[in-house]
N, CA, C and O atoms as a Tinker XYZ file with bonds, in Angstrom:
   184  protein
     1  N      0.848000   -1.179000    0.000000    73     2
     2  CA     0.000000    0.000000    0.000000    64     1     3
     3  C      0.892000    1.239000    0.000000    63     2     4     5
     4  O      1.767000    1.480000    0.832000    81     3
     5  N      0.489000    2.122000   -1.230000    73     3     6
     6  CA     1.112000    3.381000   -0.852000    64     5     7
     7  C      1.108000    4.085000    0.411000    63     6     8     9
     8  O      0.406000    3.442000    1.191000    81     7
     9  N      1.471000    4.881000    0.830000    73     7    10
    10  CA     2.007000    5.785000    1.756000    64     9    11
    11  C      0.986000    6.936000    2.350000    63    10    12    13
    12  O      0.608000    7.232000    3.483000    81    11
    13  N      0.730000    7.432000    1.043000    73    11    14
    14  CA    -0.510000    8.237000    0.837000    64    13    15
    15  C     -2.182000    7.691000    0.935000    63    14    16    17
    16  O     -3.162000    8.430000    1.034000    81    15
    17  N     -2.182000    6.529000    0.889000    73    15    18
    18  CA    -3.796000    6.122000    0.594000    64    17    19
    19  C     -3.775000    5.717000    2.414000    63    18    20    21
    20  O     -2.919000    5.180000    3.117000    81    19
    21  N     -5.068000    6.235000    2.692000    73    19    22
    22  CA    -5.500000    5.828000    4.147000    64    21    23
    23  C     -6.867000    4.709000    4.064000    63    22    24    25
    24  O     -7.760000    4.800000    3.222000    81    23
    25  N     -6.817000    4.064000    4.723000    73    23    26
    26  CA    -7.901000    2.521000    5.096000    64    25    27
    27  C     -8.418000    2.877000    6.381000    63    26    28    29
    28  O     -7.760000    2.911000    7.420000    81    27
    29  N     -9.723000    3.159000    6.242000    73    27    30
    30  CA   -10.261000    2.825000    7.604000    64    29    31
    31  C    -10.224000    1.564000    7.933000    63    30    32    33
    32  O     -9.992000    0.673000    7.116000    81    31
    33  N    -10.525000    1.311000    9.567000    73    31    34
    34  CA   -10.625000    0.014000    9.833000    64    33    35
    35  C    -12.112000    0.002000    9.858000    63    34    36    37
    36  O    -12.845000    0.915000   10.239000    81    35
    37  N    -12.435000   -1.116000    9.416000    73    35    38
    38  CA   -13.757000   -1.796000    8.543000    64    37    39
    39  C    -14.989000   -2.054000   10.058000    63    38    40    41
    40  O    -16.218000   -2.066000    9.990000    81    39
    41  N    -14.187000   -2.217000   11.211000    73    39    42
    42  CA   -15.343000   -2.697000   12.240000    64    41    43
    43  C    -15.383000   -1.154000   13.280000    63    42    44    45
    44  O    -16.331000   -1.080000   14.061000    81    43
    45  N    -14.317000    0.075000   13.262000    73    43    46
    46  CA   -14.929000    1.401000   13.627000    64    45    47
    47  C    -16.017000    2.495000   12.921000    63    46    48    49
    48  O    -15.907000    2.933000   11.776000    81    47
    49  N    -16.714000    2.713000   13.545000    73    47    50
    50  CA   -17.529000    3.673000   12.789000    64    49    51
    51  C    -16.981000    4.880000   13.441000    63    50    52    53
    52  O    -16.216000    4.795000   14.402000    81    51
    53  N    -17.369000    6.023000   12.924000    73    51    54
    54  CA   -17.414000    7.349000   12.999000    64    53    55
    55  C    -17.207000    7.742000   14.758000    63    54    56    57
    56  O    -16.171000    8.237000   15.199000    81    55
    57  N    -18.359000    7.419000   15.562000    73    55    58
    58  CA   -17.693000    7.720000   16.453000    64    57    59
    59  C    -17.496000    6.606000   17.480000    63    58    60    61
    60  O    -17.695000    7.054000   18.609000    81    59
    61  N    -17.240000    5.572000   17.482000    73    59    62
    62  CA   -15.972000    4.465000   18.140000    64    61    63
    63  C    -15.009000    5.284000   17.730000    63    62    64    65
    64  O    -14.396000    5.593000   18.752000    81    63
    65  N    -14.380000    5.974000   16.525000    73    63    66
    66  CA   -13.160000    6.682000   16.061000    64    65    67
    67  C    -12.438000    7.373000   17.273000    63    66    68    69
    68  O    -11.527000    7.240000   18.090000    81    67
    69  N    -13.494000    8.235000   16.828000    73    67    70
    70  CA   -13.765000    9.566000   17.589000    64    69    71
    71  C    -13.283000    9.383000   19.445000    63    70    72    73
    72  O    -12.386000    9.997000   20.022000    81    71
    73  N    -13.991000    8.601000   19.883000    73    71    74
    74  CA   -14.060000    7.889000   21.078000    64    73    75
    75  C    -12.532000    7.544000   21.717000    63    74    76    77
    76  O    -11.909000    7.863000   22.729000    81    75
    77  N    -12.330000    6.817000   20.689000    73    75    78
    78  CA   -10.963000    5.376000   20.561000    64    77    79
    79  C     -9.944000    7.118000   20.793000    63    78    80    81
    80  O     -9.732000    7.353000   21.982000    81    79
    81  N     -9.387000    8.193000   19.811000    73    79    82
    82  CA    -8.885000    8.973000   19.501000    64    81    83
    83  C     -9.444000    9.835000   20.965000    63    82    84    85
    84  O     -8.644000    9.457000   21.821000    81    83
    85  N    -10.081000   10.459000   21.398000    73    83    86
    86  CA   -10.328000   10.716000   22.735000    64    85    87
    87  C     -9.466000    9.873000   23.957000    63    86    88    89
    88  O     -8.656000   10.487000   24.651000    81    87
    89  N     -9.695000    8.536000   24.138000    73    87    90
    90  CA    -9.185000    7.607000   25.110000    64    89    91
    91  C     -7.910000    8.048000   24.931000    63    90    92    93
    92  O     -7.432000    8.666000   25.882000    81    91
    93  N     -7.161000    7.881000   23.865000    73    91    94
    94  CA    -6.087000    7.950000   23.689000    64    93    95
    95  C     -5.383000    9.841000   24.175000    63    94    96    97
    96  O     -4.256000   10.094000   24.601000    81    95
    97  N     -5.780000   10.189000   24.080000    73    95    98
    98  CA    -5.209000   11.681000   24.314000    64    97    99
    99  C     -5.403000   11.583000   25.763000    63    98   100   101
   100  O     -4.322000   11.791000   26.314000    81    99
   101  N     -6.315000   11.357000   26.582000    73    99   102
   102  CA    -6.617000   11.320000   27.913000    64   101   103
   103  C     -5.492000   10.575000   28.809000    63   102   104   105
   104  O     -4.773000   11.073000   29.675000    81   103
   105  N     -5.548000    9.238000   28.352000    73   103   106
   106  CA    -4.018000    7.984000   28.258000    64   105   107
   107  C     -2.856000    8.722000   28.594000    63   106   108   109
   108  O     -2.359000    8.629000   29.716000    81   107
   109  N     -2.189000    9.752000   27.336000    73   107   110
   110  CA    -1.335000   10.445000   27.127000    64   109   111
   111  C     -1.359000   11.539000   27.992000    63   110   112   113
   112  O     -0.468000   12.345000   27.728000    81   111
   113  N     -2.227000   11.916000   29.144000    73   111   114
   114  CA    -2.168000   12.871000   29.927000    64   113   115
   115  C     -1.863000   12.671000   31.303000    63   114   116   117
   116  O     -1.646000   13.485000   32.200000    81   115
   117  N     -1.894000   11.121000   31.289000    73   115   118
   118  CA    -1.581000   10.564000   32.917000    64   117   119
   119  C      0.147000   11.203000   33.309000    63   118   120   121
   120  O      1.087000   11.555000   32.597000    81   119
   121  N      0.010000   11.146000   34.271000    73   119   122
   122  CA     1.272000   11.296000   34.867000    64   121   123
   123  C      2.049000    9.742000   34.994000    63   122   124   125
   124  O      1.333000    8.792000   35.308000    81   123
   125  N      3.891000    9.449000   34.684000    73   123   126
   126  CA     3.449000    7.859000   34.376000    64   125   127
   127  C      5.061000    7.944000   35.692000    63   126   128   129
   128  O      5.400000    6.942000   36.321000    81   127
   129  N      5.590000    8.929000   35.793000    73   127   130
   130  CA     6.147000    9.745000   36.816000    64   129   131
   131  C      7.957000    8.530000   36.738000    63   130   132   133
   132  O      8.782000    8.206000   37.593000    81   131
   133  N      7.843000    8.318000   35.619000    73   131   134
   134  CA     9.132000    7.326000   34.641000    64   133   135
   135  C      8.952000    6.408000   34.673000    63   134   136   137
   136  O      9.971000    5.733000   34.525000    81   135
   137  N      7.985000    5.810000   34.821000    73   135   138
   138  CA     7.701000    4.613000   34.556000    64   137   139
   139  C      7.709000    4.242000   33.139000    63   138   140   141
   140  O      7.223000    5.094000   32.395000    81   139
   141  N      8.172000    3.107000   32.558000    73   139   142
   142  CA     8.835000    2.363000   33.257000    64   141   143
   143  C     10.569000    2.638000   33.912000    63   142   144   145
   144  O     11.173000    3.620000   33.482000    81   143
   145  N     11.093000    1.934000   34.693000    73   143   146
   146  CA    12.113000    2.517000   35.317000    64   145   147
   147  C     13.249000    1.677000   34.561000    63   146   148   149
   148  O     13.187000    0.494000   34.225000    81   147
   149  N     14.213000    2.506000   34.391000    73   147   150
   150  CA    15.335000    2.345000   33.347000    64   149   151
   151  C     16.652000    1.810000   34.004000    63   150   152   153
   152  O     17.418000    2.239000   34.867000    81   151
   153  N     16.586000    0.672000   33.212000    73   151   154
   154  CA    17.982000   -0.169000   33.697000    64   153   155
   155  C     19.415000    0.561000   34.328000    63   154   156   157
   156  O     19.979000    1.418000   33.647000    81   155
   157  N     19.943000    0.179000   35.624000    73   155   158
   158  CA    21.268000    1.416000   36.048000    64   157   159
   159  C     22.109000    0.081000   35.337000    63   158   160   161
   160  O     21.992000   -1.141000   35.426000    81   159
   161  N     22.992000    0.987000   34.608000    73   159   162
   162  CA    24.476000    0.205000   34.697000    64   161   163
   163  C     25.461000   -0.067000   35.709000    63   162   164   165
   164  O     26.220000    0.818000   36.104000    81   163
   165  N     25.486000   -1.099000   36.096000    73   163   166
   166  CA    26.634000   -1.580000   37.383000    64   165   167
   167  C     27.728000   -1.622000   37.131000    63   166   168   169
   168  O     28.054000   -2.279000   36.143000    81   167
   169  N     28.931000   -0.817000   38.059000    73   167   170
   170  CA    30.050000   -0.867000   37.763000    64   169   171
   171  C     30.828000   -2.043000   38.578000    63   170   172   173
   172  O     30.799000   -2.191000   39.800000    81   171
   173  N     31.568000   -2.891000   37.581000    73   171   174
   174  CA    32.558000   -3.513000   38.086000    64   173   175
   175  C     33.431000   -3.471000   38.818000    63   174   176   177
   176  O     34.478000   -3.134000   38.264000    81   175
   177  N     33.564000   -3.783000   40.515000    73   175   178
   178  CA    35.037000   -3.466000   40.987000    64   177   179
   179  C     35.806000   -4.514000   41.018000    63   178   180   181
   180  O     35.599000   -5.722000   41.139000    81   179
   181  N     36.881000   -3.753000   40.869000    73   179   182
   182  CA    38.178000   -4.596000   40.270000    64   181   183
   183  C     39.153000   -4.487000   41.446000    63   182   184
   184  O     40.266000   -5.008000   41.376000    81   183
C-alpha cells in the first residue's frame, strides 16, 4: 500500500473513532512519573 492512501478500519464507525482517539489523548495525559524505570548500569570493581 502506498504511503498516501488511508484505510479505515472496517469494524470502527465514525464515532468508536472519535471515542478510541479521545481515550487515547486522555491515556497520554496521565502522569506515568518514569515509569517504566530504566535499567542502572553496574560498575565492576576490580
Amino acid at each position: 500500500m502506498r504511503p498516501n492512501k488511508y484505510t479505515h478500519h472496517p469494524a470502527l464507525d465514525e464515532a468508536d473513532a472519535e471515542n478510541l482517539v479521545h481515550y487515547l489523548e486522555f491515556v497520554h495525559t496521565i502522569p506515568t512519573l518514569g515509569w517504566p524505570p530504566q535499567r542502572e548500569k553496574v560498575e565492576k570493581d576490580s
